[in-house]
C-alpha positions in Angstrom: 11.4 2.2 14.6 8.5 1.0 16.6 6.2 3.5 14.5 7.5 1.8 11.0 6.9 -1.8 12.4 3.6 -1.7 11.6 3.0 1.6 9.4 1.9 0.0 6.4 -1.1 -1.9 8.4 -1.5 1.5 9.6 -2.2 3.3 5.6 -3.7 0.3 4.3 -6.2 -0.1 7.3 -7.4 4.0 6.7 -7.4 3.6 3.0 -9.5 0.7 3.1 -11.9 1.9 5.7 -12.1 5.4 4.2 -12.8 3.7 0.1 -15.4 1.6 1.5 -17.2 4.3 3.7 -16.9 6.4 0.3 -18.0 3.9 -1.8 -21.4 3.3 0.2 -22.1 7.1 0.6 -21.7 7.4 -2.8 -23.8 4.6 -3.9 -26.4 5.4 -1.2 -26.6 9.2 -2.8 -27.0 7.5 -6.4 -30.3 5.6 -4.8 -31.9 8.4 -3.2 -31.2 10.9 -6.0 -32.8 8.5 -8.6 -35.8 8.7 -6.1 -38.5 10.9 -6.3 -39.1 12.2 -2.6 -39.8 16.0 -2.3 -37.3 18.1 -1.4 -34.9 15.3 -0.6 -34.3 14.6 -4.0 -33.5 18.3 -4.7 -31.0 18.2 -1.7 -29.1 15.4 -3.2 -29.0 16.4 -6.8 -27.2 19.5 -5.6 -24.8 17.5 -4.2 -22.1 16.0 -6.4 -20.0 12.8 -5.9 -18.3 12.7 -9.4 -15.0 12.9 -7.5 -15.7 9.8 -5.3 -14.9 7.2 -8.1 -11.5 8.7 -9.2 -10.5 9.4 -5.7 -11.3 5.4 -4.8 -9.1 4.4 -7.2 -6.4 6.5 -6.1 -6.8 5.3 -2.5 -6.6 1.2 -3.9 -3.0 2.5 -6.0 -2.1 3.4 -2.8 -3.3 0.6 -0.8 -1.4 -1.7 -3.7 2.0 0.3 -3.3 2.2 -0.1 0.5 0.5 -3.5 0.6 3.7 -4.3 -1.3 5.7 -3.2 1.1 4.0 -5.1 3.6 4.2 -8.5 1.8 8.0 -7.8 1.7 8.4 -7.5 5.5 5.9 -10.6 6.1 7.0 -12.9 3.4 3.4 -12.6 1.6 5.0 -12.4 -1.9 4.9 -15.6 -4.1 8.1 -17.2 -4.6 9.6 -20.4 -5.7 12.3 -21.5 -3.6 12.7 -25.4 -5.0 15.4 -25.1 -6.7 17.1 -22.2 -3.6 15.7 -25.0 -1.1 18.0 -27.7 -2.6 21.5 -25.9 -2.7 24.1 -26.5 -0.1 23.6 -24.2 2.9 26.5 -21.9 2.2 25.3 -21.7 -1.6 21.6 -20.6 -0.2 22.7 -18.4 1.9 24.7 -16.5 -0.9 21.4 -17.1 -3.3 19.0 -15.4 -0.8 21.5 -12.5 0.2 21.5 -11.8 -3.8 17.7 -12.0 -4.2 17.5 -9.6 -1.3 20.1 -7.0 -2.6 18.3 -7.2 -6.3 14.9 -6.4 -4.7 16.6 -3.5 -2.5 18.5 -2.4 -5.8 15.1 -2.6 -7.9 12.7 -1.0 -5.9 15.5 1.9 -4.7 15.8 2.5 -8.5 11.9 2.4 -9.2 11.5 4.8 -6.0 13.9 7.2 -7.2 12.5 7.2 -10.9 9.3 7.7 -9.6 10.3 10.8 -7.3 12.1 12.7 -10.2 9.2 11.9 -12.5 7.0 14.0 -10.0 9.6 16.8 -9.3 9.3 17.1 -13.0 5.6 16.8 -12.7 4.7 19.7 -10.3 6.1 19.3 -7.3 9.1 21.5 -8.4 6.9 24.0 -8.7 4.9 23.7 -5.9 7.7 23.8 -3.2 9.3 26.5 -4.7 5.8 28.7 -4.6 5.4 27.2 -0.7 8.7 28.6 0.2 8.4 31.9 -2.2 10.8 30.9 -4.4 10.5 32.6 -7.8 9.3 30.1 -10.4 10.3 31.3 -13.6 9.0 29.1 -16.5 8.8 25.9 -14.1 5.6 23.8 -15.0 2.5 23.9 -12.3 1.9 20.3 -14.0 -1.0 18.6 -14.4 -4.6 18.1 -12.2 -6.9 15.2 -11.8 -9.8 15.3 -13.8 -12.4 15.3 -11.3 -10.4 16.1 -8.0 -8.5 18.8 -9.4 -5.4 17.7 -7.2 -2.3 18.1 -8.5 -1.3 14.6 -10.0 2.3 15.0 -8.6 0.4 14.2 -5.2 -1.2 11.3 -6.3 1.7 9.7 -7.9 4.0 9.9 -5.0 2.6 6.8 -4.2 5.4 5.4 -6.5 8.6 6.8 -4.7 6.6 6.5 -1.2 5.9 3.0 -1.6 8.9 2.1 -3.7 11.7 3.5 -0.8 9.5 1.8 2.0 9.7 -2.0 0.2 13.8 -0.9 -0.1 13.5 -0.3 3.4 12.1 -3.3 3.8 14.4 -5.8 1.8 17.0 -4.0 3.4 15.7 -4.5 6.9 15.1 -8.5 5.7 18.0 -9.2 4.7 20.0 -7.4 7.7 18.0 -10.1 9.4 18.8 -13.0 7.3 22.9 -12.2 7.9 22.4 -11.9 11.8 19.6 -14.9 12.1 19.7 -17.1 8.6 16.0 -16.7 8.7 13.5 -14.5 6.4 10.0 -13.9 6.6 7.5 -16.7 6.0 3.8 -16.8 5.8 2.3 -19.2 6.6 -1.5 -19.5 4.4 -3.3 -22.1 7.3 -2.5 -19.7 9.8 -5.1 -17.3 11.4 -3.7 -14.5 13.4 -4.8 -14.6 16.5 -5.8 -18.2 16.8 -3.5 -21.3 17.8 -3.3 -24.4 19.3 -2.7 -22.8 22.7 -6.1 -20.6 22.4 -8.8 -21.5 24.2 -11.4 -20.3 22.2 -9.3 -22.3 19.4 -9.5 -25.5 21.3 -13.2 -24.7 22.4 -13.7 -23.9 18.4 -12.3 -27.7 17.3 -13.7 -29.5 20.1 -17.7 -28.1 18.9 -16.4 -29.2 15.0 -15.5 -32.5 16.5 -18.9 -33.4 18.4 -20.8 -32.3 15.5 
């Protein structure tokens, strides 16, 4: 359990780093090849970065899937409680307990579309070759254009990230029936900075002699 508290900080952190180092290598590469330097210029027009843009975009998907997740478990996602806020206690309680199942129902249904559209797509196929299986007419399925990955890899982001926000909601809400409380962000607040932190205090009180 303590490996899933904070597993999505975990993916998006490595997908985020890993796009951006991509991103600058690539660009970088697209400078020096459009520069005429001996022999350098030769060494980097052999070397081809068509892949980096498609495989960018697969790593944001990704990042969006399990960021979604993430808002789920921190209370990130927008919401408009007024009219929730203004029910009698027993009547909220019963409203947030059904927003919480129809998320968990939603996103369970979504995760398991999405996995049976990529058995369909490929994977079938490929764990049946991986454990020697006889194939018979089962698809291989599709690649990525540039990549050449099979796409069933790619879109597992979808049943992935779909079963971890169920997870969540249903994690959520078995806190909401033991506590009466659910996640809240708050937007002013920095992690990592409070009114007990010194370099907080020591932050406010150079603002306030300025």
């Amino acid at each position: 359990m303590k490996v899933l508290d904070h597993l999505e900080e975990w993916i998006i952190t490595f997908l985020m780093g890993a796009a951006t180092l991509l991103i600058f290598v690539a660009v970088i590469h697209r400078f020096g090849a459009g520069t005429r330097i001996p022999y350098v210029q030769d060494w980097l027009l052999s070397l081809h970065f068509s892949w980096a843009q498609e495989l960018c975009i697969y790593m944001f998907v990704w990042m969006a899937k399990f960021g979604a997740a993430y808002g789920v478990r921190t209370g990130i996602h927008v919401g408009v409680d007024v009219l929730v806020n203004r029910l009698p206690e027993d009547w909220r309680k019963i409203a947030v307990l059904v927003a919480l199942i129809g998320g968990a129902l939603f996103t369970g249904i979504i995760g398991t579309l999405g996995l049976r559209f990529i058995w369909e797509n490929g994977m079938h196929y490929a764990l049946f070759h991986l454990l020697g299986f006889a194939t018979g007419d089962l698809p291989e399925g599709p690649t990525a254009p540039d990549l050449e990955w099979p796409t069933w890899i790619v879109y597992s982001a979808v049943p992935l990230g779909s079963y971890l926000m169920c997870f969540r909601f249903l994690q959520v809400m078995w806190t909401f029936v033991r506590t009466g409380e659910v996640p809240h962000h708050d937007a002013a607040h920095v992690e990592g900075l409070g009114d007990d932190d010194p370099s907080f205090n020591e932050a406010v009180l150079k603002v306030g002699a300025k």
